[in-house]
DSSP file (Angstrom, degrees, kcal/mol; ACC not computed):
  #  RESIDUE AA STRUCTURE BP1 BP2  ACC     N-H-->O    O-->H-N    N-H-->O    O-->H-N    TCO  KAPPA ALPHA  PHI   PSI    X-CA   Y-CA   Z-CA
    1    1 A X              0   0    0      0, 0.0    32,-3.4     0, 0.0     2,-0.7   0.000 360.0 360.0 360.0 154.7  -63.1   -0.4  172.3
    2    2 A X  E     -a   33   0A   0     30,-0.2   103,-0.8   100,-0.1     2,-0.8  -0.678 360.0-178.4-120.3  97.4  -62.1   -2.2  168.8
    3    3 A X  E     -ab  34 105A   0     30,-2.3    32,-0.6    -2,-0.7     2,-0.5  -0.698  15.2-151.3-123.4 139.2  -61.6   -0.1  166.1
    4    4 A X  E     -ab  35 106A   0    101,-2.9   103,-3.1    -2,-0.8     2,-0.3  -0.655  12.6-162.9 -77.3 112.3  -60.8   -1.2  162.8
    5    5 A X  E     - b   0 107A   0     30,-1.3   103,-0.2    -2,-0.5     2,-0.1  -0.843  13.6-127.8-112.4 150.0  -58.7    1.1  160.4
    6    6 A X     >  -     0   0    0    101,-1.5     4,-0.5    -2,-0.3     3,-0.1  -0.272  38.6 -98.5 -87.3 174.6  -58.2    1.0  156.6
    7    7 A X  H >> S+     0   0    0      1,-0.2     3,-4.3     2,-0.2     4,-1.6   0.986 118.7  61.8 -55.8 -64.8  -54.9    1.0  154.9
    8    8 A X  H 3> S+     0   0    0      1,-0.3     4,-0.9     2,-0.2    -1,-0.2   0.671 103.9  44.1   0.1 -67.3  -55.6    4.8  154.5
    9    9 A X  H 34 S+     0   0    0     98,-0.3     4,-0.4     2,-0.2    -1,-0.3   0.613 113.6  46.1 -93.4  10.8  -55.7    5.5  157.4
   10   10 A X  H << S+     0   0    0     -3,-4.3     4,-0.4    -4,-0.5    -2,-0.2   0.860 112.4  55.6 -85.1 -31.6  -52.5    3.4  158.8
   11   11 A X  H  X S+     0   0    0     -4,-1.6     4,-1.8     1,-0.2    -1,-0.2   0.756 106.3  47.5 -81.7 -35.4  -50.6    4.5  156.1
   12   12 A X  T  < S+     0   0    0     -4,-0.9     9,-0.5    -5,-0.4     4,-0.3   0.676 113.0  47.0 -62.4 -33.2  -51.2    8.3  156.9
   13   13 A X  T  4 S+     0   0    0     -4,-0.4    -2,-0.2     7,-0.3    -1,-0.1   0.562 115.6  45.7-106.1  -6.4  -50.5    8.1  160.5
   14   14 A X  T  4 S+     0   0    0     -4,-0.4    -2,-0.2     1,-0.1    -3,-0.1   0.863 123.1  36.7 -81.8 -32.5  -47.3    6.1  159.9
   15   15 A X  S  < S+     0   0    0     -4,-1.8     2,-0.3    -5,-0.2    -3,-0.2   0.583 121.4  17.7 -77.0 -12.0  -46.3    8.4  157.2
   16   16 A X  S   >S-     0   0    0     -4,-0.3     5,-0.5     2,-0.1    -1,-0.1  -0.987  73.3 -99.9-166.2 151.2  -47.3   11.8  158.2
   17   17 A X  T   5S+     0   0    0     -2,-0.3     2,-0.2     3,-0.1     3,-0.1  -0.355  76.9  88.1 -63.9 154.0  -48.4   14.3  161.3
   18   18 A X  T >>5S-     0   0    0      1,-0.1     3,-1.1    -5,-0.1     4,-1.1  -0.597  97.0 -53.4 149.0 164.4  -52.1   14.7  161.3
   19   19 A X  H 3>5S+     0   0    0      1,-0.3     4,-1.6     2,-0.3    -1,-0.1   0.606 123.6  63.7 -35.5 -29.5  -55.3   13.0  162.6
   20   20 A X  H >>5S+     0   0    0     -8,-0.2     4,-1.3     2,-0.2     3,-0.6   0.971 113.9  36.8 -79.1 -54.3  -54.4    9.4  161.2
   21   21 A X  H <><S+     0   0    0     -3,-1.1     4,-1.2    -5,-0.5    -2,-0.3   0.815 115.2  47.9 -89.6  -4.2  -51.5    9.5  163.5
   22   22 A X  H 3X S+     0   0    0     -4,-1.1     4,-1.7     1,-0.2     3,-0.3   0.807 113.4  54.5 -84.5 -26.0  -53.0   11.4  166.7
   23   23 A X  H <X S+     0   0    0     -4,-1.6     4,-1.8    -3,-0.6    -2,-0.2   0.821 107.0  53.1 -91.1 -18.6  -55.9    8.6  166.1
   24   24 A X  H  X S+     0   0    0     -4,-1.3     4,-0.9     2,-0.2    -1,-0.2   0.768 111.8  43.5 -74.0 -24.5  -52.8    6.1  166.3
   25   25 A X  H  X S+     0   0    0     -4,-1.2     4,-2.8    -3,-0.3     5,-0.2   0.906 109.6  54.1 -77.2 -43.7  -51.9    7.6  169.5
   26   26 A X  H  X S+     0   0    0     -4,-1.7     4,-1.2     2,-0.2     6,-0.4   0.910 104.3  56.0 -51.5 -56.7  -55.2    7.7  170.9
   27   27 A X  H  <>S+     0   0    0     -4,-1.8     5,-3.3    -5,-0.3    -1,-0.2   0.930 111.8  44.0 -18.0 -64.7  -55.5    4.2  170.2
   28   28 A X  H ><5S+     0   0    0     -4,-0.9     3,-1.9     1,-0.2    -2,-0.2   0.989 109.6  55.2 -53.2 -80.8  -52.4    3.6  172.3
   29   29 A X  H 3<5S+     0   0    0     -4,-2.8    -1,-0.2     1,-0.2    -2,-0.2   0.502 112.1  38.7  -7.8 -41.7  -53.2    5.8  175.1
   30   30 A X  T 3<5S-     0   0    0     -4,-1.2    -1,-0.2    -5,-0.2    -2,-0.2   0.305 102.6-119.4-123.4   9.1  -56.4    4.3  175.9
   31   31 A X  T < 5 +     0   0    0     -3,-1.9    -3,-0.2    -5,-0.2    -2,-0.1   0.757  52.1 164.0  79.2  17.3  -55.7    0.6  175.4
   32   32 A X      < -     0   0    0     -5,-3.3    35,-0.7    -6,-0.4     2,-0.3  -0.180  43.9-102.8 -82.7 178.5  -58.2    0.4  172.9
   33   33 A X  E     -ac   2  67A   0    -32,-3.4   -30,-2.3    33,-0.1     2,-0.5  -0.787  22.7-151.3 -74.8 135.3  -58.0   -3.2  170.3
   34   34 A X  E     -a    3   0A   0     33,-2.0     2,-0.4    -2,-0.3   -30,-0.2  -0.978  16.7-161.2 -81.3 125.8  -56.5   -2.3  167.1
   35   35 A X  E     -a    4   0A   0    -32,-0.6   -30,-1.3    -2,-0.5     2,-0.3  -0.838  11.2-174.5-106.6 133.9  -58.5   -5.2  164.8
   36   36 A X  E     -e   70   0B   0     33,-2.4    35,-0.5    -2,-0.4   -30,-0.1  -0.823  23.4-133.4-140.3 126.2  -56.7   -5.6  161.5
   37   37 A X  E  >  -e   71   0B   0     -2,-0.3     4,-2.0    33,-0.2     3,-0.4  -0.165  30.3-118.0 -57.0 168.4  -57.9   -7.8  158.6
   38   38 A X  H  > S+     0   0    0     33,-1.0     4,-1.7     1,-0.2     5,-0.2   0.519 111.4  53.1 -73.7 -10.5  -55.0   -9.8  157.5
   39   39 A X  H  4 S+     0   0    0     32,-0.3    -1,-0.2     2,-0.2    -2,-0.1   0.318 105.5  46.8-113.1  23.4  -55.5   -7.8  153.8
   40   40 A X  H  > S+     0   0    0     -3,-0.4     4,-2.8     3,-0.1     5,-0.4   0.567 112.2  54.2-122.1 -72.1  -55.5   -4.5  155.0
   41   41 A X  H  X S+     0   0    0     -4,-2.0     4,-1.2     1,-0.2    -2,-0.2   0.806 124.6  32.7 -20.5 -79.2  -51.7   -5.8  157.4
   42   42 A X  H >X S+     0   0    0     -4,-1.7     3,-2.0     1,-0.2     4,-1.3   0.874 114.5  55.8 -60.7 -50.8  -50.5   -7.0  153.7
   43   43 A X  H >> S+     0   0    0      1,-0.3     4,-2.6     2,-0.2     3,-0.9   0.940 119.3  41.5 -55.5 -61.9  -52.4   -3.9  151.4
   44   44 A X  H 3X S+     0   0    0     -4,-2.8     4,-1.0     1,-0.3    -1,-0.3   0.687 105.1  55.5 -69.7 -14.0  -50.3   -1.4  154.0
   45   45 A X  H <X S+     0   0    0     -3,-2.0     4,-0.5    -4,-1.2    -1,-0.3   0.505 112.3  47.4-108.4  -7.8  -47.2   -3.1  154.1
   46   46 A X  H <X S+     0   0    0     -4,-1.3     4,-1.5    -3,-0.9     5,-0.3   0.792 109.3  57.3 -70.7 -45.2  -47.2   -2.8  150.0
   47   47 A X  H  X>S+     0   0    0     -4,-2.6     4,-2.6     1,-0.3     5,-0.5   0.964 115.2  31.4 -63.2 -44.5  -48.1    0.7  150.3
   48   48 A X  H  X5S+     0   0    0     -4,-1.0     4,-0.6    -5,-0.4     8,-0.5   0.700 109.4  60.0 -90.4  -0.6  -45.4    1.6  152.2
   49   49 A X  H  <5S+     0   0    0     -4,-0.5     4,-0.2    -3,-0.3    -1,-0.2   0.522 119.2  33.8 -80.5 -40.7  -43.0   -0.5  151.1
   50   50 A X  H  <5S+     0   0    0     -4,-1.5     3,-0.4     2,-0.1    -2,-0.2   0.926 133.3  26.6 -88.9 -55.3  -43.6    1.3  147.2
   51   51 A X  H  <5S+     0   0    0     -4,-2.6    -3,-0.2    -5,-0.3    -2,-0.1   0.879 131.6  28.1-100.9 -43.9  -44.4    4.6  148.2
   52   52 A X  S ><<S-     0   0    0     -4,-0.6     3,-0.8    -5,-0.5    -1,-0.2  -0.018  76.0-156.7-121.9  16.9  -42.5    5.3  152.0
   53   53 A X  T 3  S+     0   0    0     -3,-0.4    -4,-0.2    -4,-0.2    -3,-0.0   0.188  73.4  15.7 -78.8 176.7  -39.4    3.1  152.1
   54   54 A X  T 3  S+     0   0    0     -6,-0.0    -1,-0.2     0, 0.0     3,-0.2   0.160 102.0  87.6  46.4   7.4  -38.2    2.3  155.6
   55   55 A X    X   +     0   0    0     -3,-0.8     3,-4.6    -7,-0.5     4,-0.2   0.754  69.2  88.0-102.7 -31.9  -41.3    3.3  157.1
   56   56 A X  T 3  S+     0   0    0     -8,-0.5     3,-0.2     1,-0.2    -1,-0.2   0.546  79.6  57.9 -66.3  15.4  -42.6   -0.5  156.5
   57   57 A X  T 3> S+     0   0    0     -3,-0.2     4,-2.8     1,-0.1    -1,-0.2   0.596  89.8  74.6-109.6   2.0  -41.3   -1.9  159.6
   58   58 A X  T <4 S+     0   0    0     -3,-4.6     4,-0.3     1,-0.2    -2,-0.1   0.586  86.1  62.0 -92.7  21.5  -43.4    0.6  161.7
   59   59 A X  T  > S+     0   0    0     -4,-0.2     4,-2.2    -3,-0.2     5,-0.3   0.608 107.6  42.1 -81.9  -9.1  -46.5   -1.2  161.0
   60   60 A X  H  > S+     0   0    0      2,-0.2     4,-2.6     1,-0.2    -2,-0.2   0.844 115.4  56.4 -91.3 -31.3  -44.9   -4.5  162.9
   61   61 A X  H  < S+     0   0    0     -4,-2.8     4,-0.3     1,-0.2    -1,-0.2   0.903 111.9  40.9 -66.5 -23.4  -43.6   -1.5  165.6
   62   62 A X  H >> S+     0   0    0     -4,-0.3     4,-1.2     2,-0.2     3,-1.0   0.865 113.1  55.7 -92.1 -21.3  -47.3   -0.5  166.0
   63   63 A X  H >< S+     0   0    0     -4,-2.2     3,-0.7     1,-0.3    -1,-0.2   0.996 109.7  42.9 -58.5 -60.8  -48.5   -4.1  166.1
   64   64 A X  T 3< S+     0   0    0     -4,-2.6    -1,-0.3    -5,-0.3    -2,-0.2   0.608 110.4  56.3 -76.7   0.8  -46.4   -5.1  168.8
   65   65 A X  T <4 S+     0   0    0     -3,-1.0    -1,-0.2    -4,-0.3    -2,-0.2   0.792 108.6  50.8 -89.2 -20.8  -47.0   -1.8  171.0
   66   66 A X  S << S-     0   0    0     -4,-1.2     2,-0.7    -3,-0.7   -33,-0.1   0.140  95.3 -93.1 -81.7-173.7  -51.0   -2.2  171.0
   67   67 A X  B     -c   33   0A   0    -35,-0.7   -33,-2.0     2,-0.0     2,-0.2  -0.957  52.3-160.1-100.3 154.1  -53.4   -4.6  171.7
   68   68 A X        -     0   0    0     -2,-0.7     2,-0.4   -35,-0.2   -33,-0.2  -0.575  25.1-167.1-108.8  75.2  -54.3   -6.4  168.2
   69   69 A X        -     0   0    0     -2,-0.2   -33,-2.4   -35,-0.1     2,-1.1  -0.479  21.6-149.4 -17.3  90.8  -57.2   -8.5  166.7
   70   70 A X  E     -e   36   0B   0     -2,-0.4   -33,-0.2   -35,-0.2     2,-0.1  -0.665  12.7-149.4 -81.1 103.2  -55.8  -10.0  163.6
   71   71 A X  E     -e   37   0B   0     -2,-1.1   -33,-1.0   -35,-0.5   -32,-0.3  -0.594  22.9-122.8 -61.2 125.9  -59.3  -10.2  161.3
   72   72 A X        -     0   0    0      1,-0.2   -33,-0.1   -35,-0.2     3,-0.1  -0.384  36.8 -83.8 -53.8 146.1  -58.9  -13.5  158.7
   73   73 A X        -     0   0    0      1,-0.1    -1,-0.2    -2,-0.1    20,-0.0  -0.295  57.7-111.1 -58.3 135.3  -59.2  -13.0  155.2
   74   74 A X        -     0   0    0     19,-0.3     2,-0.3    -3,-0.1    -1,-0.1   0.099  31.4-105.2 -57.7 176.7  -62.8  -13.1  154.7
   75   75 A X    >>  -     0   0    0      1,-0.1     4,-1.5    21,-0.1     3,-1.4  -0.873  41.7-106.2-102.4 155.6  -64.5  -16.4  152.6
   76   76 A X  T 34 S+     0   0    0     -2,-0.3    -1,-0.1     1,-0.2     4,-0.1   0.518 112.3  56.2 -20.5 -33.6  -65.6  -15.6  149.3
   77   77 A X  T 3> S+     0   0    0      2,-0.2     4,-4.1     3,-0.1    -1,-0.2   0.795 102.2  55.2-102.7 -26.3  -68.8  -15.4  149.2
   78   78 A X  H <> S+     0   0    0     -3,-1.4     4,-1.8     1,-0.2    -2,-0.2   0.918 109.9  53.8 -72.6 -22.3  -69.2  -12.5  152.3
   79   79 A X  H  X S+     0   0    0     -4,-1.5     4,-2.5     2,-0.2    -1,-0.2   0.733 108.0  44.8 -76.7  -4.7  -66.8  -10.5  149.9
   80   80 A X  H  4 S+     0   0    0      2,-0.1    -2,-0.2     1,-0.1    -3,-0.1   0.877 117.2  51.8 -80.3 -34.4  -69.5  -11.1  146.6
   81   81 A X  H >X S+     0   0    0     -4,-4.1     3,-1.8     1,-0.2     4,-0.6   0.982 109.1  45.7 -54.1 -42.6  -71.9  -10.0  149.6
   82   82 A X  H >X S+     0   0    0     -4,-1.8     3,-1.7     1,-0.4     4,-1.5   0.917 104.5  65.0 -62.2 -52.8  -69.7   -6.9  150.3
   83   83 A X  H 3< S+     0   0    0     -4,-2.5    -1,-0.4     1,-0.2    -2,-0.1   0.269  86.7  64.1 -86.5  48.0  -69.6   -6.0  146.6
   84   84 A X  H <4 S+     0   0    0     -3,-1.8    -1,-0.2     5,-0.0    -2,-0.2   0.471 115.0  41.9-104.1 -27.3  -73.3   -5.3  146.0
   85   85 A X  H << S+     0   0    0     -3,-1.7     2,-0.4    -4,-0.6    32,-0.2   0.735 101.1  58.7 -30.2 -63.2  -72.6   -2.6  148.3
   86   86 A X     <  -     0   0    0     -4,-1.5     5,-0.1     1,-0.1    -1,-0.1  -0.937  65.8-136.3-114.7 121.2  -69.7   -1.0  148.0
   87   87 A X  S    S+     0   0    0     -2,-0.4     2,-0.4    25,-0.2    -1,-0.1   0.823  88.1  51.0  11.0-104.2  -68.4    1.0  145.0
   88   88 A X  S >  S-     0   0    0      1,-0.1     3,-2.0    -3,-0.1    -1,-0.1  -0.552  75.5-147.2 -91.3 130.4  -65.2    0.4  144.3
   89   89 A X  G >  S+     0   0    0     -2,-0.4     3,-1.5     1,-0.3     4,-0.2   0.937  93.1  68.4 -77.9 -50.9  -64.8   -3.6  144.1
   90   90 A X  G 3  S+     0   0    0      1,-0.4    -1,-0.3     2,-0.2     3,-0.1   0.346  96.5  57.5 -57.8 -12.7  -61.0   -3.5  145.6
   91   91 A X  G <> S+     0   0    0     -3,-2.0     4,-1.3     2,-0.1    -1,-0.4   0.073  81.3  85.0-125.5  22.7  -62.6   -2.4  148.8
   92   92 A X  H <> S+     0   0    0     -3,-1.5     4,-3.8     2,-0.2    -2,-0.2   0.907  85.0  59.9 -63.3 -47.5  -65.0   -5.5  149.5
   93   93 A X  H  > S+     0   0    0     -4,-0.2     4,-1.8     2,-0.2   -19,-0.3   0.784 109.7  44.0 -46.9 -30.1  -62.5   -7.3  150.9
   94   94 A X  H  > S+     0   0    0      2,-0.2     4,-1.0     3,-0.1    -2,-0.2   0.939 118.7  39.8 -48.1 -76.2  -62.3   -4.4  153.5
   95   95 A X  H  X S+     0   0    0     -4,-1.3     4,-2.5     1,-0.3    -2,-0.2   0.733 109.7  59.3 -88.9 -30.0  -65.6   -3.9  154.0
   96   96 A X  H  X S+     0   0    0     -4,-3.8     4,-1.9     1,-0.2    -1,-0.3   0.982 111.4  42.2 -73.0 -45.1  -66.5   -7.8  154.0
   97   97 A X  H  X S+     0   0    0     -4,-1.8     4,-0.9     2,-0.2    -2,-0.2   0.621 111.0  59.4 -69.1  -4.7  -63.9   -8.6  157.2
   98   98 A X  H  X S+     0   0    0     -4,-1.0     4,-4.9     2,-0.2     5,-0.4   0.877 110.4  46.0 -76.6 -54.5  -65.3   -5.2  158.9
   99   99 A X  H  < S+     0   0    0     -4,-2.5    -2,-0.2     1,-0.2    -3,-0.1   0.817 112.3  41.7  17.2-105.4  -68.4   -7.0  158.7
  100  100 A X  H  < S+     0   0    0     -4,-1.9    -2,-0.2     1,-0.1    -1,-0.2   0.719 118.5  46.8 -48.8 -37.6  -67.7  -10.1  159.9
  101  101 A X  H  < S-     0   0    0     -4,-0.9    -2,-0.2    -5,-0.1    -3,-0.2   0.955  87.2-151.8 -73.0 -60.2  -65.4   -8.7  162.9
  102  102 A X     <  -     0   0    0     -4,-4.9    -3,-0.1     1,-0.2    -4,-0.1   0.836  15.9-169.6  83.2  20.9  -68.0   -5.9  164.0
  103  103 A X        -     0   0    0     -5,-0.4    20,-0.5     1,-0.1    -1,-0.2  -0.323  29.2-121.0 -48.6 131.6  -65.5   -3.6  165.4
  104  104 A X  S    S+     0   0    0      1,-0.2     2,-0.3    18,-0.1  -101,-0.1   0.751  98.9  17.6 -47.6 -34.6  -67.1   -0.6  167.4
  105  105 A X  E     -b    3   0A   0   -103,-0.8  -101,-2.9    19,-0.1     2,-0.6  -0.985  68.6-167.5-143.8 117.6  -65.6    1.9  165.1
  106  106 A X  E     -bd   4 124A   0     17,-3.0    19,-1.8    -2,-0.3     2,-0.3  -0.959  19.8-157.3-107.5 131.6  -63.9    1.5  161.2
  107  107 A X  E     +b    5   0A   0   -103,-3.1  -101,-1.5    -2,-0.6   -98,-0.3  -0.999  25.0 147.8-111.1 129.1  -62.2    4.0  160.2
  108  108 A X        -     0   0    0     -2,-0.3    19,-0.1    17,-0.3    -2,-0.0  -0.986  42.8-143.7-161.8 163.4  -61.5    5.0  157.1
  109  109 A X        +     0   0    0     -2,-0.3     2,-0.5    17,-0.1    17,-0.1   0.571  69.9 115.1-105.8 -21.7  -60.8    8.3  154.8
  110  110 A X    >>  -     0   0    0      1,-0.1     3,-4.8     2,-0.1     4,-0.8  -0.420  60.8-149.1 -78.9 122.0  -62.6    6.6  151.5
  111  111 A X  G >4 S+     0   0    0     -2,-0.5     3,-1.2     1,-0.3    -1,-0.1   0.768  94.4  66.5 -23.5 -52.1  -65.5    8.0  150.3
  112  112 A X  G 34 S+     0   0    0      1,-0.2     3,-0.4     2,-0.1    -1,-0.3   0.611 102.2  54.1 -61.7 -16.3  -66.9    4.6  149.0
  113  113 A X  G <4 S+     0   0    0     -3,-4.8    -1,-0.2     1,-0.3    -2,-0.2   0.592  96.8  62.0-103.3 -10.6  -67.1    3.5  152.9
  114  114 A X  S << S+     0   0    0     -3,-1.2    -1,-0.3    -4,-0.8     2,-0.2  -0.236  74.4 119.8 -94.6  40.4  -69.1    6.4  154.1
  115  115 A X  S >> S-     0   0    0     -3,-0.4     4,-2.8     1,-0.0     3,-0.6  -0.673  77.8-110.1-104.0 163.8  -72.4    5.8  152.0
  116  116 A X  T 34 S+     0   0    0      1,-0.2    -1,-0.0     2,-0.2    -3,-0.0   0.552 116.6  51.5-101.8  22.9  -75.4    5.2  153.8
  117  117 A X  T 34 S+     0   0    0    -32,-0.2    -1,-0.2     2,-0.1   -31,-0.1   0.488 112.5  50.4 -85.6 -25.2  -75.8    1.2  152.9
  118  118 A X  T X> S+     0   0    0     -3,-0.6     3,-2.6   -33,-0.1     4,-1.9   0.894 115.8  45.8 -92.5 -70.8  -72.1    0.9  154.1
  119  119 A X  T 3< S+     0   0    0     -4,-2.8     5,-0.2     1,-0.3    -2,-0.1   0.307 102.3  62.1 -67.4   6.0  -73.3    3.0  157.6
  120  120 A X  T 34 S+     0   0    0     -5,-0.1    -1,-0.3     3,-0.1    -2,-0.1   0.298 116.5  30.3 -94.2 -20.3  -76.2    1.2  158.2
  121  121 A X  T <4 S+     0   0    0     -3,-2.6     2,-0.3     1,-0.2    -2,-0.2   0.627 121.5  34.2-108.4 -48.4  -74.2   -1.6  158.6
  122  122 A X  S  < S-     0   0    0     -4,-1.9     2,-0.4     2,-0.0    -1,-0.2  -0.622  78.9-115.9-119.9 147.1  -70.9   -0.6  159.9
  123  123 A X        -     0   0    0    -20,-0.5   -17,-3.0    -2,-0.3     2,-0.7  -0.980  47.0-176.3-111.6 112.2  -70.2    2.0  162.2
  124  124 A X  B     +d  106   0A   0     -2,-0.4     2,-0.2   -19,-0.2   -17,-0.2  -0.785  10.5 153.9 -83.4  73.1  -68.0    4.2  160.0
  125  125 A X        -     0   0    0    -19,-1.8   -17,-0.3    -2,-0.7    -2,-0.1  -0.873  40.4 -99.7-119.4 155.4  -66.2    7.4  160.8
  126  126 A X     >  -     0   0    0     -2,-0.2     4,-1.4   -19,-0.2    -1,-0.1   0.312  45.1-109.1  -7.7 153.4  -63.1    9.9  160.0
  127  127 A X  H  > S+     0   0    0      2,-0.2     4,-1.2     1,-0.2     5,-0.3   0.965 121.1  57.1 -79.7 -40.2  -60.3    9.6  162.1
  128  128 A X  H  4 S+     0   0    0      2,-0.2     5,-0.2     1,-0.2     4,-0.2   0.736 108.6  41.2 -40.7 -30.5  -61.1   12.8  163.4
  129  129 A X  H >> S+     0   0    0      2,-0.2     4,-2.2     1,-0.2     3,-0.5   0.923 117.3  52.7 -83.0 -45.4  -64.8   11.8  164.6
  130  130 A X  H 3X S+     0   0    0     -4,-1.4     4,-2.8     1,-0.2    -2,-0.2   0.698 105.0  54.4 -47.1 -46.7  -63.1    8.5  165.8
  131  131 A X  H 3X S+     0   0    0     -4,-1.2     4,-1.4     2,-0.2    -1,-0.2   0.628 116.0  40.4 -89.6 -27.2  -60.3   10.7  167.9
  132  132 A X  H <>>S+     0   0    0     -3,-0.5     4,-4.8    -5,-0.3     5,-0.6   0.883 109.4  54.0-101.7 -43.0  -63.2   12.4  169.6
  133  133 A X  H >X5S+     0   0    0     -4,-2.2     4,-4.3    -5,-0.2     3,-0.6   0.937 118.2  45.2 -33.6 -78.2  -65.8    8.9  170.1
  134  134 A X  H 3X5S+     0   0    0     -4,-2.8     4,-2.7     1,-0.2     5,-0.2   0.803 113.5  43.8 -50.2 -55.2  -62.2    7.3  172.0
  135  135 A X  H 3X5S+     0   0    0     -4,-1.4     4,-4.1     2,-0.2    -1,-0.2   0.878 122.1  39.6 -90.0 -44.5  -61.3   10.4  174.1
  136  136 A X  H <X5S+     0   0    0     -4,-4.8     4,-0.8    -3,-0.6    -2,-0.2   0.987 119.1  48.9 -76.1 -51.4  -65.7   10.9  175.2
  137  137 A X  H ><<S+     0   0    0     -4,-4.3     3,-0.7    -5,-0.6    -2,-0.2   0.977 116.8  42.1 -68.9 -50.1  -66.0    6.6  175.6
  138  138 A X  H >< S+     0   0    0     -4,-2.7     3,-1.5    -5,-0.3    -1,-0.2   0.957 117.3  50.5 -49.8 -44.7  -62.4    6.8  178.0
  139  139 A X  H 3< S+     0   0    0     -4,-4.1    -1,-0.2    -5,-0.2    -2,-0.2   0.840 114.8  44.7 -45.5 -50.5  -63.9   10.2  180.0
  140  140 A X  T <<        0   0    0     -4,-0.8    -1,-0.2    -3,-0.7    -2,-0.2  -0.290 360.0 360.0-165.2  10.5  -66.7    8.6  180.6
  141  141 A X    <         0   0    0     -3,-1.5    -1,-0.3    -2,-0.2    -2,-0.1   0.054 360.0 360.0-124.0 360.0  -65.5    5.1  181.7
């Protein structure tokens, strides 16, 4: 499986116990691809770099234990697509390499990504709903 995670939720499972990091373990566990656009890699390694520091070198620790799909910055014009969509314009970029990639599962904890033009599109879920999708596709494999 390839599933795609926002900054949200990378930043949540480096930074604290809770479903963003059991979804990081599950990940692990089951071989699955982590796909990350290249602006969600940079957008997290800000976050945690302002908000967490020392915690920014375990995004490079989780890169190199997984498998990884590094997603390209999208071109311009699929993030103008993106934002007739989506809310909040800061998350077009997001939503335009999610897009493009097609990862089985994005995940993400923002509201703006669960609407049902965004889910029509995308297969969206919680990290919890996500946690439970990986565990049933590995049983079941």
């Amino acid at each position: 499986m390839r599933i795609m995670l926002d900054t949200n939720i990378i930043v949540s499972g480096l930074a604290f116990a809770g479903n963003e990091r059991e979804l990081l373990n599950v990940i692990y566990n089951h071989n699955a691809t982590l796909v990350l656009s290249e602006y969600v890699v940079l957008e997290t390694k800000a976050v945690l770099t302002r908000k967490f520091p020392g915690k920014e070198r375990l995004l490079d620790h989780i890169i190199n234990l997984v498998q990884v799909e590094i997603a390209a910055m999208p071109l311009k014009e699929k993030v103008n697509e993106a934002e007739l969509i989506i809310r909040d314009q800061k998350n077009a970029v997001v939503l335009a390499a999610a897009i493009e990639v097609k990862p089985d599962i994005f995940v993400s904890g923002e509201l703006d990504f669960h609407t049902s033009k965004i889910t029509s599109t995308i297969n969206v879920m919680h990290p919890k709903e996500a946690i439970a999708l990986i565990n049933y596709h590995n049983s079941h494999n």
